[in-house]
C-alpha positions as CSV (number, residue, x, y, z in Angstrom):
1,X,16.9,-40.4,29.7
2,X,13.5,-38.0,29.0
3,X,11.3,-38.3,32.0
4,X,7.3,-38.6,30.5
5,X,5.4,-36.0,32.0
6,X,1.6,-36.1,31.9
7,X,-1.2,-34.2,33.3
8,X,-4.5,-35.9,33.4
9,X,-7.7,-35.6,35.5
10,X,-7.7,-37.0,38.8
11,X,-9.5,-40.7,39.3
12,X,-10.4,-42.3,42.7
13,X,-7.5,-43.9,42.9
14,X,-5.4,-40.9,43.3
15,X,-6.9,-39.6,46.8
16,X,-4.8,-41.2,49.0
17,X,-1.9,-39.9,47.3
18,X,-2.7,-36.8,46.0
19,X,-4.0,-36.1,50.2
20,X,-0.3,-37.0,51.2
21,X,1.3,-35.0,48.9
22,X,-0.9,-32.0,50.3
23,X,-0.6,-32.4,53.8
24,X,3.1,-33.4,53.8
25,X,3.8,-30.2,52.0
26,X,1.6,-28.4,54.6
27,X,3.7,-30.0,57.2
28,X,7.1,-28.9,55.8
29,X,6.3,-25.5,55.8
30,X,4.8,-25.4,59.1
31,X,0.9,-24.5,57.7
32,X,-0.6,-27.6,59.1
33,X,-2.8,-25.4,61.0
34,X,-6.9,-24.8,61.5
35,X,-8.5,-23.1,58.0
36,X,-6.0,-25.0,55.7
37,X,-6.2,-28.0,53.6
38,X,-4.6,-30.0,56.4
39,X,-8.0,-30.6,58.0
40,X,-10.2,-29.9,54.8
41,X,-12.5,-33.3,54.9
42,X,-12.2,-33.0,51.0
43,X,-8.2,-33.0,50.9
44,X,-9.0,-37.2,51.2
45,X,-11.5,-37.7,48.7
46,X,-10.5,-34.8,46.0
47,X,-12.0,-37.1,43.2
48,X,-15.1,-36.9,44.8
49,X,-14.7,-33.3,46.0
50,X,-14.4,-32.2,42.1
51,X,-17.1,-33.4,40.2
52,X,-19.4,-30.7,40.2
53,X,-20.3,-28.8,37.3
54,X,-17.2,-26.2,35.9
55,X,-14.9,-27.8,38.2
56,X,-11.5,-30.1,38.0
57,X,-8.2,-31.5,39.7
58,X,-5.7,-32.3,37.4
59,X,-2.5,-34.7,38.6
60,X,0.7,-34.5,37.6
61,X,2.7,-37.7,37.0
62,X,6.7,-38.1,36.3
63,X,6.7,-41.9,34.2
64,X,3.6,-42.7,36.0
65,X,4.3,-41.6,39.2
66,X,2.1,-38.7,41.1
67,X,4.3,-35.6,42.0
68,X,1.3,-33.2,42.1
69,X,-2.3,-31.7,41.4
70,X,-4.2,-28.6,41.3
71,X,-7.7,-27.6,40.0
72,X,-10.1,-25.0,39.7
73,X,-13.3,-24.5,41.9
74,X,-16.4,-22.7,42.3
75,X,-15.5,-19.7,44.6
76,X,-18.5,-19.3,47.1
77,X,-20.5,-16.3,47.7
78,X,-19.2,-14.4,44.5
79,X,-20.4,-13.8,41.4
80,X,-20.4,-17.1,39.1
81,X,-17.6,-15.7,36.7
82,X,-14.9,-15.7,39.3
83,X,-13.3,-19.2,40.0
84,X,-10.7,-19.9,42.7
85,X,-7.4,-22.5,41.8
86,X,-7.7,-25.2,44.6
87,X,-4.5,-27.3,46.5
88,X,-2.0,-26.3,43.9
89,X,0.8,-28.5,45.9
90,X,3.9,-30.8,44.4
91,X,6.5,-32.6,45.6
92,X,10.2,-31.6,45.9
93,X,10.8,-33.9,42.7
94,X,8.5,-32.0,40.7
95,X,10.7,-29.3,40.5
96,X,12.9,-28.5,37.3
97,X,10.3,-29.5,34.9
98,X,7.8,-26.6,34.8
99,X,5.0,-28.6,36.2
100,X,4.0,-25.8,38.0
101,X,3.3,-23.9,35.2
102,X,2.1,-26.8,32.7
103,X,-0.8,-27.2,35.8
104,X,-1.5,-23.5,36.1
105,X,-1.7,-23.3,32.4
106,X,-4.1,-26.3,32.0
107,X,-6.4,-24.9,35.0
108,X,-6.5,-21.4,33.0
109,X,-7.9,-23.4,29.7
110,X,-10.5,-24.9,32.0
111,X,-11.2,-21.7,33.1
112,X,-11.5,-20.1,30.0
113,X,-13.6,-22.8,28.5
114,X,-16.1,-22.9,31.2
115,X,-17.1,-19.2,30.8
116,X,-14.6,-17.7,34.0
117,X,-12.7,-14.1,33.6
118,X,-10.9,-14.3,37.1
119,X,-8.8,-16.5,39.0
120,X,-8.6,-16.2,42.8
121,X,-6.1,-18.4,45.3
122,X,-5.4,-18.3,48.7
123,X,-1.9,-19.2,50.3
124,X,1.0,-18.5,52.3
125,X,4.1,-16.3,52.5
126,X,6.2,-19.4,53.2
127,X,5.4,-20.3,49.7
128,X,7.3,-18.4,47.6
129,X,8.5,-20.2,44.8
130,X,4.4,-20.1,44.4
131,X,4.1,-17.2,44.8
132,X,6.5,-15.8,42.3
133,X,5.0,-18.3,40.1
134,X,2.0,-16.8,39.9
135,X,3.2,-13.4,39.6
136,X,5.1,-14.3,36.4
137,X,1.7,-15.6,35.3
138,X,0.1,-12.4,35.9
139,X,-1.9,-12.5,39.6
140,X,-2.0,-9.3,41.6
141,X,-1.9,-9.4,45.0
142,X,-5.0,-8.6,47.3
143,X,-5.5,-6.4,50.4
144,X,-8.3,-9.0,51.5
145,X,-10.0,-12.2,50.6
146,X,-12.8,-13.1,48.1
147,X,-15.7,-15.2,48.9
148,X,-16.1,-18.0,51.4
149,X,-13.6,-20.6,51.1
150,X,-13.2,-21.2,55.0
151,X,-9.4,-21.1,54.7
152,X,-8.9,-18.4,57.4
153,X,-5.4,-19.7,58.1
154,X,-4.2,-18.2,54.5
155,X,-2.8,-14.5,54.9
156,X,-1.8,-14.0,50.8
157,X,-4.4,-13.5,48.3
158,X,-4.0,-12.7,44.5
159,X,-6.6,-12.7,41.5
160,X,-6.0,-12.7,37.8
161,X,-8.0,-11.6,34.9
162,X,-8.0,-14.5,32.8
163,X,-5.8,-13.5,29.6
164,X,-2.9,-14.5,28.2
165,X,-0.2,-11.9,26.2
166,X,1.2,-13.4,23.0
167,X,4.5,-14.7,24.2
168,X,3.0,-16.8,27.1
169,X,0.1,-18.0,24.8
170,X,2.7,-19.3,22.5
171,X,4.2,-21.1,24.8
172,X,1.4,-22.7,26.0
173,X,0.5,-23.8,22.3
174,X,4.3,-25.2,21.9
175,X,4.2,-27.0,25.2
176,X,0.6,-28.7,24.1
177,X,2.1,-30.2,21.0
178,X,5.4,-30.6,21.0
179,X,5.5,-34.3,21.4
180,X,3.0,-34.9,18.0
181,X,4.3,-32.2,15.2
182,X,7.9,-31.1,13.7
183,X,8.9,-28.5,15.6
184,X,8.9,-26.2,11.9
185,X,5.2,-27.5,11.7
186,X,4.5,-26.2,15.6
187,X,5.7,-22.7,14.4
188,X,3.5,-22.7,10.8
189,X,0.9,-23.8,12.8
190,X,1.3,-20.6,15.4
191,X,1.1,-18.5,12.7
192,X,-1.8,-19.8,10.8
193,X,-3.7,-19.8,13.8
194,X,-2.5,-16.4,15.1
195,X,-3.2,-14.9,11.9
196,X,-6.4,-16.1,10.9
197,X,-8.4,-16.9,14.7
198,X,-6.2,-13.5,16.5
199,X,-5.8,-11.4,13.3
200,X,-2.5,-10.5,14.1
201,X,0.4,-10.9,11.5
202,X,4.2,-12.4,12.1
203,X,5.4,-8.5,12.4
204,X,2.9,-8.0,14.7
205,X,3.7,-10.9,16.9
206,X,7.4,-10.1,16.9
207,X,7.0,-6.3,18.0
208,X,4.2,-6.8,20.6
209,X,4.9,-10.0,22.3
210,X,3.3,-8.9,25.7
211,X,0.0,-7.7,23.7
212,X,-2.8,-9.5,25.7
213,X,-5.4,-11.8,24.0
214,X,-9.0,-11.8,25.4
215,X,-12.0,-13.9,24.9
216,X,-13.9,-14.8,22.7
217,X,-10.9,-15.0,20.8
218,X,-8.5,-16.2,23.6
219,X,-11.3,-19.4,23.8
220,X,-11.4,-19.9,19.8
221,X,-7.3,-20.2,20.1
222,X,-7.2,-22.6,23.0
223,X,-10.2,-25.0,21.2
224,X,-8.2,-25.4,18.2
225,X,-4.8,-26.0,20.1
226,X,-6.9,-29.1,21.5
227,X,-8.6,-29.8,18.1
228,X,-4.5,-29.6,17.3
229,X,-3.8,-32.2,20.0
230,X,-6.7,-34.4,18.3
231,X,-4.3,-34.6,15.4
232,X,-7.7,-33.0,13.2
233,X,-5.7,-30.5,9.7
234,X,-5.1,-27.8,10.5
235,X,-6.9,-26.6,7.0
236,X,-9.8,-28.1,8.6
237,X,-9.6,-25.9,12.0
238,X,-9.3,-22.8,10.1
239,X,-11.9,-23.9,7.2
240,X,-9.8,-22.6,4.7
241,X,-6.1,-23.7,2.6
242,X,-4.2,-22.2,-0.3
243,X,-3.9,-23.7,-3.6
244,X,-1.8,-22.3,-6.6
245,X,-2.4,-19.0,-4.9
246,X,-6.0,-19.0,-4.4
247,X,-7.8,-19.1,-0.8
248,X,-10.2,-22.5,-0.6
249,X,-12.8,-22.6,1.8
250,X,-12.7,-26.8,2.8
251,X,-15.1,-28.2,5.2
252,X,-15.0,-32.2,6.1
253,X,-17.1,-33.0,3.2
254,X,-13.7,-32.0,0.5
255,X,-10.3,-33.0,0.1
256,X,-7.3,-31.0,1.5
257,X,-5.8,-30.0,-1.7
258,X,-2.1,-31.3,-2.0
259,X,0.8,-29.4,-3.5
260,X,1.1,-32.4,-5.9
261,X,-2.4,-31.5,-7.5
262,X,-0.7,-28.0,-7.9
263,X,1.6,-29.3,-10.7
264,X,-1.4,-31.2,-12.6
265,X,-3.3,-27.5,-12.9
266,X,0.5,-26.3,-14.0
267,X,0.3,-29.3,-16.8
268,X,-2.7,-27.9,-18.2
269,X,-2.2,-24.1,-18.2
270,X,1.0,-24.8,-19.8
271,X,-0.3,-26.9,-23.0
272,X,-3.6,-24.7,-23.0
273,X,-2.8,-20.7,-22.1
274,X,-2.5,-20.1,-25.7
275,X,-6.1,-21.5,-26.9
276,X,-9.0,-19.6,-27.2
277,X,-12.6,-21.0,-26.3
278,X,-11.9,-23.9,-24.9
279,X,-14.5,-26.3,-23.2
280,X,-13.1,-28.0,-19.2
281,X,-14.7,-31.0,-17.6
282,X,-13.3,-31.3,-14.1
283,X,-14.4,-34.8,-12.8
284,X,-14.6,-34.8,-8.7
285,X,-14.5,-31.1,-8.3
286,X,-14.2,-31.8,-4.4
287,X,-13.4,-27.7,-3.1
288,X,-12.8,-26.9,-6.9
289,X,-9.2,-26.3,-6.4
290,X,-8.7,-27.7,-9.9
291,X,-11.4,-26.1,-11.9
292,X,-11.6,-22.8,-10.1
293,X,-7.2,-22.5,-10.6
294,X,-8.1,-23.1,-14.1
295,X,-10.6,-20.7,-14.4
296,X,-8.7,-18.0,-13.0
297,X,-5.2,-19.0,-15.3
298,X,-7.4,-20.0,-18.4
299,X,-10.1,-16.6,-19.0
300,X,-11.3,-18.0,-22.8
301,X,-12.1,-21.7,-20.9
302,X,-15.6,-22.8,-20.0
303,X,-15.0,-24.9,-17.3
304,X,-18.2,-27.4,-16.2
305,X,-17.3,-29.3,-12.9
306,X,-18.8,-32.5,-11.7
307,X,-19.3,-34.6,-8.6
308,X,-21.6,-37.0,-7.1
309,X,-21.4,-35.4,-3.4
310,X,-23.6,-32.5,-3.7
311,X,-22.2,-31.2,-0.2
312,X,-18.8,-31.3,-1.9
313,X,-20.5,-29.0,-4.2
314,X,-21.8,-26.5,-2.4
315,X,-18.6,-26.0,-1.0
316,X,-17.2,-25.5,-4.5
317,X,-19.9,-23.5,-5.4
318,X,-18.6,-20.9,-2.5
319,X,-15.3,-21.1,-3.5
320,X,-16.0,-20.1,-7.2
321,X,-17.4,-16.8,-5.8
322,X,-14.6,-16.3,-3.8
323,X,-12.4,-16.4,-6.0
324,X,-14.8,-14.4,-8.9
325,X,-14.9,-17.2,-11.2
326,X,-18.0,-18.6,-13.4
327,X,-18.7,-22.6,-13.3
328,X,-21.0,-24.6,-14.5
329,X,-21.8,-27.8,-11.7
330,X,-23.2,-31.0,-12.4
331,X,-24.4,-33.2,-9.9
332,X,-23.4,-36.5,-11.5
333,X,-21.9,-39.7,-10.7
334,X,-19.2,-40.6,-13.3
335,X,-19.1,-44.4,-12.6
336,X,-23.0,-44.3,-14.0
337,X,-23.1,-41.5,-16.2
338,X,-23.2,-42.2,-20.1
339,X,-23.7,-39.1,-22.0
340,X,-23.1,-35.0,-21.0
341,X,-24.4,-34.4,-25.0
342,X,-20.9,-31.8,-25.1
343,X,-17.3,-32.0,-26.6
344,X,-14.5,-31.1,-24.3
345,X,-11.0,-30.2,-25.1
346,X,-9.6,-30.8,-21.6
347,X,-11.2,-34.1,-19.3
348,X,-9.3,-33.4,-16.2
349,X,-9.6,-35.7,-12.7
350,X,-8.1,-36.3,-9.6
351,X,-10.2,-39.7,-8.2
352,X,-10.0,-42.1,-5.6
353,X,-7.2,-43.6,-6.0
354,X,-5.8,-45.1,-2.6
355,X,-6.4,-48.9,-2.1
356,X,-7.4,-50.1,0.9
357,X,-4.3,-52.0,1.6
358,X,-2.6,-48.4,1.1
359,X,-4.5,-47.7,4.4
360,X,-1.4,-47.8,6.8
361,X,0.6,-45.7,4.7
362,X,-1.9,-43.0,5.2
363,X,-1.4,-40.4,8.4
364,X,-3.7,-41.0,10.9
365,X,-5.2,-37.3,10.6
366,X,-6.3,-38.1,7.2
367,X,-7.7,-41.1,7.9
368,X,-9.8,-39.5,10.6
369,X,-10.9,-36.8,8.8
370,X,-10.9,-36.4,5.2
371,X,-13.8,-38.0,3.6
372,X,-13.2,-42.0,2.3
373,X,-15.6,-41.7,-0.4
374,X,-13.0,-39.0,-2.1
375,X,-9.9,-41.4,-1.2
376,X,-10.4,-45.3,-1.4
377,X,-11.5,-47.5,-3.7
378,X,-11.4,-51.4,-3.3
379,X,-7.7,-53.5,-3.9
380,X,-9.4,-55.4,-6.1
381,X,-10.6,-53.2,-8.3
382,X,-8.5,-50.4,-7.8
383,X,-8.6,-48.6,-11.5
384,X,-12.5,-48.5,-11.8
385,X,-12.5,-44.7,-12.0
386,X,-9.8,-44.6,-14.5
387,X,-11.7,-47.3,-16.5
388,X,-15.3,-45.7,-16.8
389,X,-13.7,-41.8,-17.1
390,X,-11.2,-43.4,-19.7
391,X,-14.4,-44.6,-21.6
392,X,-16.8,-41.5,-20.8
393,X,-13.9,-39.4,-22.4
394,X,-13.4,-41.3,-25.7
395,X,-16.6,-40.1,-26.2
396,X,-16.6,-36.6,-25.0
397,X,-13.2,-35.4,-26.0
398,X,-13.0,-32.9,-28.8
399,X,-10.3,-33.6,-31.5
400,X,-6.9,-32.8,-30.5
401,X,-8.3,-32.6,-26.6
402,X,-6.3,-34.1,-24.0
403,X,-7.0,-36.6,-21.0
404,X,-5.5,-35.5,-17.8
405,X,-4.8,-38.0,-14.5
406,X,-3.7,-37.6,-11.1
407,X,-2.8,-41.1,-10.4
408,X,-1.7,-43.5,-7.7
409,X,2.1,-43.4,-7.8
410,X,2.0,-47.4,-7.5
411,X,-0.1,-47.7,-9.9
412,X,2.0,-45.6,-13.0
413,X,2.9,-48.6,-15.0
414,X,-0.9,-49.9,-14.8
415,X,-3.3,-46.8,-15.3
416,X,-0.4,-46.5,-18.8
417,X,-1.4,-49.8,-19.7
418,X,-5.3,-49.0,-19.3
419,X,-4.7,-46.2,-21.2
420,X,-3.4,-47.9,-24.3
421,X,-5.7,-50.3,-24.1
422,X,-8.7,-48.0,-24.2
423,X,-7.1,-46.9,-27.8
424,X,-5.5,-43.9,-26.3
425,X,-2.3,-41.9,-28.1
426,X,0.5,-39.9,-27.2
427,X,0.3,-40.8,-22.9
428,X,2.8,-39.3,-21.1
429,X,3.8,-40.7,-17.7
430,X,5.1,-37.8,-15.5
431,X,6.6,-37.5,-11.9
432,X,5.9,-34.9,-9.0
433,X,8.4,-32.8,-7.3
434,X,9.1,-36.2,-5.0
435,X,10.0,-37.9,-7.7
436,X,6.8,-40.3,-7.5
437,X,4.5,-41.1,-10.7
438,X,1.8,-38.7,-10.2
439,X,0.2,-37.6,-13.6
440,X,-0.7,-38.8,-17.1
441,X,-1.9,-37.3,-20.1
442,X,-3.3,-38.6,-23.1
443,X,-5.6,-37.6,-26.4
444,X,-7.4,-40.0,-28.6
């Protein structure tokens, strides 16, 4: 059975046995002795002892039970960028998990967050699996102490310089997420983040493992492992995602753009590359992943693109420069707008199309992140987009133009039977690579 392993922050009720573990520990190795924990009056009130600025104990628990701690604390009489780990102690039972290392590894990110760029500790010969523990994690040993720490008993110091090579970084990023992502996902992940916070490319990874990472970009790495472990995109993290083989800057104010979007702009260049002078209405731009693909696969289109968020685009905006393409934006809200007073061969849009009761179908990172107003519309009323952009483009569609949907995969059968009803010829009702009704095109 898988033992659950956690490391938290210490609360008050942990003293009394987080003091045990420490001074039984002390005692098994003989160290119960003047200038040690053992008669430190903070060893039985550590959550007290830790809550000063830059400072924390962390506990380590085996299904709920306290095996462990160790934190980091303000080193006195040096300067204020050297830290010291504090009462790194754990019980026999610990052992065979890596606890150790996950609390080192924890107390380093706190470090590192809170502006430190040494470690110092204090301890004894007599702890050696310790010892070695902390050599693997890159502490040198010390002819003498630093600072003031009034543990005169302890004969062993070491320091580190707080950086981590590639192949312990990964680890740490692997051991932080394991339990939430595929373990293929972990390792895209890795690389993303390598390649676009570390610069450093796979090839580079693989034939420098032991290549050490410093701040600031050390600190970047470690705040999106936690943004990671706050289940927030990873698109979002980096502020950029592909789509059909363009880079999209994407903030929280756009849609992620989805692979299945990626056959709609496919639809399009297919039935259009041959036409010359062709006028595009994109409706919901969002990042412009549809208009901007378009513009780029389509060079004789004049492609307009619209949305009511004018935050969404701005961010479009950017990305048409990015990607050295010419759009004209309009700042409109297509459930109120009547008249554009221009013909358009293509009438393309992806809308809100998710119902509210779809809700708990929806990952939890979306749900938390991406923006509602470019997701959801109401279960009762669930085709209103499709309705009033099935009308505005009766209107606006040049002849022989064509009417193109992304659509709700439950809703196939329905947004057909909107679109015959609206007078609409020719619809074709077509499928995405998971098999799932997922476009529709049309021409009046």
């Amino acid at each position: 059975m898988t033992k659950q392993i956690e490391i938290r922050k210490i609360i008050k009720s942990d003293n009394a046995i987080i003091s045990k573990i420490i001074k039984s520990t002390l005692v098994e190795l003989e160290t119960n002795l003047k200038g040690t924990a053992y008669y430190d009056t903070e060893t039985d009130a550590m959550y007290e002892a830790f809550q000063k600025e830059r400072t924390v104990y962390f506990v380590a628990t085996i299904d709920n039970e306290i095996v462990g701690g160790c934190g980091i604390g303000i080193l006195p009489n040096t300067e204020s960028t050297i830290c010291e780990l504090q009462k790194m102690y754990l019980l026999p039972k610990a052992r065979g998990y890596k606890i150790g290392f996950r609390l080192l590894q924890k107390c380093i990110e706190f470090a590192l967050k809170n502006g430190y760029s040494k470690l110092y500790l204090e301890t004894f010969p007599q702890m050696k699996n310790a010892i070695d523990l902390y050599t693997k994690n890159g502490f040198k040993p010390l002819k003498e102490s630093l600072g003031n720490t009034c543990h005169y008993a302890c004969n062993v110091w070491m320091l580190k310089d707080l950086e981590q090579s590639i192949l312990s970084l990964k680890y740490y990023f692997q051991t932080q997420i394991n339990n939430l992502y595929p373990k293929e996902e972990i390792t895209s992940f890795f690389n993303i983040l390598t390649e676009e916070i570390l610069h450093l490319s796979r090839i580079e990874i693989a034939l420098e493992p032991n290549k050490i990472i410093k701040n600031p970009k050390l600190n970047r790495f470690l705040l999106a492992t936690e943004q990671l472990k706050q289940e927030k995109p990873i698109q979002y993290i980096v502020g950029n995602t592909e789509f059909y083989g363009l880079n999209f800057k994407v903030t929280k104010d756009v849609l992620i753009p989805r692979p299945e979007t990626e056959e709609l702009v496919s639809w399009i260049i297919k039935d259009w590359k041959s036409s010359k002078n062709i006028n595009i209405l994109d409706i919901g731009t969002g990042s412009g992943c549809i208009a901007i693909s378009l513009a780029k696969n389509l060079p004789n289109a004049t492609i307009f693109s619209l949305d009511i968020s004018e935050n969404a685009l701005e961010i479009a905006k950017y990305n048409a420069i990015k990607n050295e393409v010419s759009l004209t934006f309009l700042n409109k809200d297509i459930l109120t707008l009547k008249n554009l007073n221009q013909k358009f061969d293509v009438i393309v849009s992806n809308p809100p199309y998710v119902r509210e009761l779809e809700k708990q179908e929806i990952q939890k990172n979306v749900l938390d992140n991406e923006p509602h107003l470019a997701l959801f519309v109401k279960d009762d009323n669930a085709l209103i987009f499709y309705d009033k952009i099935s009308d505005f483009a009766k209107k606006h569609l040049a002849k022989n133009g064509n009417l193109y949907f992304e659509i709700n995969q439950y809703l196939g059968k329905e947004t057909l039977n909107l679109i015959k009803e609206k007078g609409f010829k020719n619809p074709i009702l077509k499928q995405d690579i998971f098999n799932n009704d997922r476009m529709l095109k049309c021409n009046i």
